[in-house]
N, C-alpha and C positions, 0 to 999 in steps of 0.2 A: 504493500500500500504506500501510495506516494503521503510526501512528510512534507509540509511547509514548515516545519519547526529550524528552526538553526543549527548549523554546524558548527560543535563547540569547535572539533579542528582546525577548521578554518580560520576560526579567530586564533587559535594560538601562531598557525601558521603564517597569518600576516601581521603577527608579534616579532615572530622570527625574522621575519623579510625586513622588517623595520631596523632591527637589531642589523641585520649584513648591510641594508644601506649605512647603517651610524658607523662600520669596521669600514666599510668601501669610502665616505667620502672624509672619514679621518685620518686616511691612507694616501690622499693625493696628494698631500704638500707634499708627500716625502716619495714617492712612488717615477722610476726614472722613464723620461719619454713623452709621456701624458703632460699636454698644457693642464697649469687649474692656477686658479685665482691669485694663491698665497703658495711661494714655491722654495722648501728650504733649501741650500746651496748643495749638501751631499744629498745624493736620489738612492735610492733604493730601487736591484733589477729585480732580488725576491719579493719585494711587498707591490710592484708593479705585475707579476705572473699571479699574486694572489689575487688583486683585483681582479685582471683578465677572465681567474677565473669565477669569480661572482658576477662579473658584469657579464654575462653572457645569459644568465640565469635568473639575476636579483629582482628587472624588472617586469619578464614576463610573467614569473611568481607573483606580483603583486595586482600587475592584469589579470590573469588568470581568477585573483579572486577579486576581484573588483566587480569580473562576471558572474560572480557567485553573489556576491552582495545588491548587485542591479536586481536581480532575482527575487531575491529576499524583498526589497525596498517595494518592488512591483505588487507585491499581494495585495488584492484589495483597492488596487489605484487606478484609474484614468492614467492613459501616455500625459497629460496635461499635467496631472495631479505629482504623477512621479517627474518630472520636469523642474514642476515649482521645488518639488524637495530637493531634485540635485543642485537645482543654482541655492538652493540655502545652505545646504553643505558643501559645494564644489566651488561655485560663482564667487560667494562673498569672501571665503577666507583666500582664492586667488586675488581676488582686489586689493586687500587688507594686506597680503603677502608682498604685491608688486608695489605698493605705496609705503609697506610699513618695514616689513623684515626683510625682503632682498634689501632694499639701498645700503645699509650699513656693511652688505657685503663688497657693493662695487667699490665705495668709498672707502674699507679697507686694501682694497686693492688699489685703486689709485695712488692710494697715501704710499705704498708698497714699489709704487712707477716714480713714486717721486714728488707727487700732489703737494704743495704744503697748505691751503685750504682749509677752513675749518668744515666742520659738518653741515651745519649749517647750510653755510654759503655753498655748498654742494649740493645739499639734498633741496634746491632750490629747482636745481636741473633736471631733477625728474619730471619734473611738471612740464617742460619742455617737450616730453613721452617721446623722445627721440631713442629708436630701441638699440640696448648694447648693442658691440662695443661701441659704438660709435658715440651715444650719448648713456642716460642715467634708470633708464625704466627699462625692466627686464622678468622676465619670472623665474630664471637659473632655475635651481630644481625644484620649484614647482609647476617644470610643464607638466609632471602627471599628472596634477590635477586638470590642467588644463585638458589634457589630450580627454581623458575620462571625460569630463563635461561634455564634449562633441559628441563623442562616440554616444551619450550615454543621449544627447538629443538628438540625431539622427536617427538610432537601432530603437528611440521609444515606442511605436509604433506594434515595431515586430516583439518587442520583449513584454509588449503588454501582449498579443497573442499568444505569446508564447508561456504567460504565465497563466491563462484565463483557460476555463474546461474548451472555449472551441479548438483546443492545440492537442487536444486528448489524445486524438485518431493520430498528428502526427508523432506524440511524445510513442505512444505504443509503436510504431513505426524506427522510431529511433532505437529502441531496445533490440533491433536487432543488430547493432552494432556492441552490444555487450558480448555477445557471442566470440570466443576463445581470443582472440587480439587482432578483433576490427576494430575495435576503439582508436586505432593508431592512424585509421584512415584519417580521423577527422585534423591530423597533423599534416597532413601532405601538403593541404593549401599555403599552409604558412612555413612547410620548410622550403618548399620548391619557388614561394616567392622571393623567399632571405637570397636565395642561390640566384634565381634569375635575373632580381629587380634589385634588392636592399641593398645586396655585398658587393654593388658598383657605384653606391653611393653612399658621401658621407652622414653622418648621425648631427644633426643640429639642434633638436631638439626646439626648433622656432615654427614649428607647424606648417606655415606658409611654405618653406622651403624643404619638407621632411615627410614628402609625403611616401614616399617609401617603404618609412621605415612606423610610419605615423599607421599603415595600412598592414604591415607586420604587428604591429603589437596589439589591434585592433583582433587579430584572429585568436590568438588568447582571450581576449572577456567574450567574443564569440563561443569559443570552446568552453570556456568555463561556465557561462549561462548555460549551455546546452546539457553539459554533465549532471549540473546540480537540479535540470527541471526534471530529469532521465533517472531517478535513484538506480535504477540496474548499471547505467554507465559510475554510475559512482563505486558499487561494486565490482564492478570490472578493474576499474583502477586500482582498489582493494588488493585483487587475485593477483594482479599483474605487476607488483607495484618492484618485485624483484629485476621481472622483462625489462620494465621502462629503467630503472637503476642501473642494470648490465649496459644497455643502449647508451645511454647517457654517460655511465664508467668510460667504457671503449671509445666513444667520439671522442671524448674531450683526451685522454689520453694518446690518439693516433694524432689528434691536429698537434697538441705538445710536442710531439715527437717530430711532428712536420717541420712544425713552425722552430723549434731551437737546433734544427739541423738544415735549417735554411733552405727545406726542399716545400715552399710553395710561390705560388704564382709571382714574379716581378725577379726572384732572386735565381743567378746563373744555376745554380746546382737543382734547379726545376727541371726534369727531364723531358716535360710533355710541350706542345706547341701546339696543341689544337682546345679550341673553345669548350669541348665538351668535359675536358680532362681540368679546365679552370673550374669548371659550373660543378664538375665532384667534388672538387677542393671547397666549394664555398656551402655541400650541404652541412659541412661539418658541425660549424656554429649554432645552428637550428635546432639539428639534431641532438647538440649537447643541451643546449636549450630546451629542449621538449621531453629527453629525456630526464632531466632533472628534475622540472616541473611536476609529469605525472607520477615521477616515484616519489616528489614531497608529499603528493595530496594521497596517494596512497596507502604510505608508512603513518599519515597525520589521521587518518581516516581509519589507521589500523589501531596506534597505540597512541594519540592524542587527543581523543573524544574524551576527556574526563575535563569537569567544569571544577578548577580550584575556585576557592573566595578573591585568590587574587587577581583570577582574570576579570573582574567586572571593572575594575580599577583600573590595571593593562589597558584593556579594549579602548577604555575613554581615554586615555591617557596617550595612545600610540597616533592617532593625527595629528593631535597640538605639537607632540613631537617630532614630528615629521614636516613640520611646515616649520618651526624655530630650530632645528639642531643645524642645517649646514651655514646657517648665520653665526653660528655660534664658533661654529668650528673653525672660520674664515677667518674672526676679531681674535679668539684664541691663537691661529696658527700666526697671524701677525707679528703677533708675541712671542712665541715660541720658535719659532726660524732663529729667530736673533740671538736667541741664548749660543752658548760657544760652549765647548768642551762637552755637548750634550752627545750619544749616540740618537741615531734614527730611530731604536726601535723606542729606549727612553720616552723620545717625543711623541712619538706614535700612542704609546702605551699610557704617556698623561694626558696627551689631547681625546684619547678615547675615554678616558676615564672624567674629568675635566667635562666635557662634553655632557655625559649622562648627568653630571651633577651640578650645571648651571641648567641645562634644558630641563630637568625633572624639577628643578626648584623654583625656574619660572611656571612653569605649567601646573606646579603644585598649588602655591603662592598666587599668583597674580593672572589665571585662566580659571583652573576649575572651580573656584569658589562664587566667581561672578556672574550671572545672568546674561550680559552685555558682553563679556568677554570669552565667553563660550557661544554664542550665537555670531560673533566674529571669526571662531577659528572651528566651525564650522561642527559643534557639539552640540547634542541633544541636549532639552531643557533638563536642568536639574529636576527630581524627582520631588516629588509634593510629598511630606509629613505624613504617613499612613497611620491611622489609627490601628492601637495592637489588632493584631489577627489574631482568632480562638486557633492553637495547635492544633496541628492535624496529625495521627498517627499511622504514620507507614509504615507498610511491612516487605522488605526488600531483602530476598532469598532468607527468610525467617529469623530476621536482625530487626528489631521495632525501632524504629527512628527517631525521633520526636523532632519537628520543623513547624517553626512559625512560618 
């Protein structure tokens, strides 16, 4: 019987995702090759392979359940209704992000070029909305929210069909891709696009000019709605969740090997010259990709369905987070560049740490408690005073409970 109820896994698992974004973008001052904002003087080529290998994975993981969450959000809505709600959680804290918390990021950077300026007199220039680099208005990493906002008004439409009883005949229809490992079909479109169309262009993350890759990470919350409307595909992922982990192991493994012995596309010791032998080379990334994603939801769906007390707190906790941490980490690594006699991993290891303990104490302190600053950074209204509830007595496998 199909469930509209929640997946606790889920929410842990984009606990987790949030956590490898906070290691991935507290990794780039120090990480060798990769531009980023704030850049200390010695790089690191290990903490650069270990991004590689999150980014490959960090943000389709986060689409993936973004589509799972559209899902959820749709029960009981009008396309209009669920609209209104995502511009209240997606719209307004992108607004409040590109006017309030990116600038102090550019303006660290600036100051970092040379800027001697006050703040100020800089954060005057936003207003100018002349988009980086060239001027002060930007949304740096919060284009996911943006991209999510699109995707999420365009696909309203089909996602209100597809949550409503007239999608019955086609959800029954879809169960037959739970059958032994068709589930994988539904990956073809987005590996074979990465290979055809993305992995010949670069990653901008400016919408306008990313449409590539804007249309790649799109087939994720596709795939993810699709799973979570499908309970039999969710168990499939379940069964298989070792297949997609093997798949996913070996990609990322054979491109390592590729790519640190300098046998792919651009570099002499590439053996191949014909197009079709580039386009193998470029399913790799997809495939590492797809494969990681459905062995997370798998394994999450296996042994992380259990609801702690502390995930209530987590769940609210992980957007404010995600929208204040790489500001944080930017005015932080400012600072921390400059120190002398430090090793990389040192700096790494306090900016991470640093990080979790300016950004949880903003969002402890000065978001969660407020009405107006929770419906800014895109939070559900605090909960109204319930009066006690009479105890109810459960009995769960012959263990009696007692729950308010």
């Amino acid at each position: 019987m199909e469930t509209t109820q929640r997946q606790t896994y889920l929410d842990w698992l984009r606990i987790f995702s949030i956590i490898g974004v906070l290691f991935f973008h507290s990794a780039m001052p120090y990480v060798a090759e990769n531009w980023w904002h704030i850049k200390n003087h010695e790089t690191s080529n290990l903490l650069m392979e270990s991004n590689f290998f999150l980014h490959l994975f960090r943000m389709p993981l986060l689409f993936f359940i973004s589509g799972t969450v559209s899902y959820y959000m749709m029960q009981n809505r009008s396309s209009l209704g669920f609209i209104g709600l995502r511009f209240r959680r997606l719209f307004i804290p992108l607004v409040v992000g590109m006017l309030i918390i990116v600038p102090p990021q550019i303006y660290m950077e600036r100051l970092n070029n040379g800027y001697t300026g006050g703040y100020w007199e800089f954060y005057k220039t936003v207003f100018n909305f002349v988009p980086y680099p060239k001027g002060s208005f930007s949304w740096h990493h919060l284009w996911f929210i943006a991209y999510l906002l699109v995707y999420d008004i365009i696909f309203a439409p089909a996602f209100a069909w597809m949550a409503s009883p007239k999608s019955k005949s086609f959800k029954e229809k879809l169960s037959v891709l739970a059958r032994g490992k068709l589930l994988y079909l539904l990956t073809l479109p987005g590996i074979l696009w990465y290979a055809l169309v993305a992995s010949n262009s670069p990653e901008t993350n400016n919408l306008v000019q990313d449409m590539p890759y804007f249309v790649y990470w799109l087939f994720f919350v596709l795939v993810g709605f699709i799973c979570i409307a499908q309970p039999k595909l969710r168990d499939s992922l379940e069964r298989n969740r070792r297949f997609a982990l093997t798949i996913g192991f070996l990609a990322f493994i054979l491109l390592d090997v590729l790519r640190w012995n300098k046998i792919e596309p651009g570099y002499e010791r590439w053996p191949f010259h014909s197009q079709l032998m580039t386009t193998s080379f470029s399913l790799l990334p997809p495939m590492v990709a797809w494969g990681w994603v459905l062995a997370l939801i798998g394994y999450g769906k296996k042994y992380l369905n259990r609801k702690l007390k502390v995930l209530g707190y987590l769940n609210q906790a992980v957007y404010p987070f995600y929208i204040l941490h790489q500001t944080v980490i930017v005015i932080l690594a400012y600072y921390i560049v400059q120190t002398q006699n430090e090793s990389i991993l040192s700096k790494y290891i306090y900016t991470v740490g640093m990080t979790v303990f300016v950004t949880v104490g903003i969002y402890h302190l000065l978001v969660q408690p407020f009405p107006v600053m929770r419906f800014l950074f895109g939070m559900k209204p605090m909960d109204r005073a319930k009066p006690a509830e009479t105890k109810k007595i459960e009995k769960i496998d012959d263990v009696v409970v007692l729950s308010a």
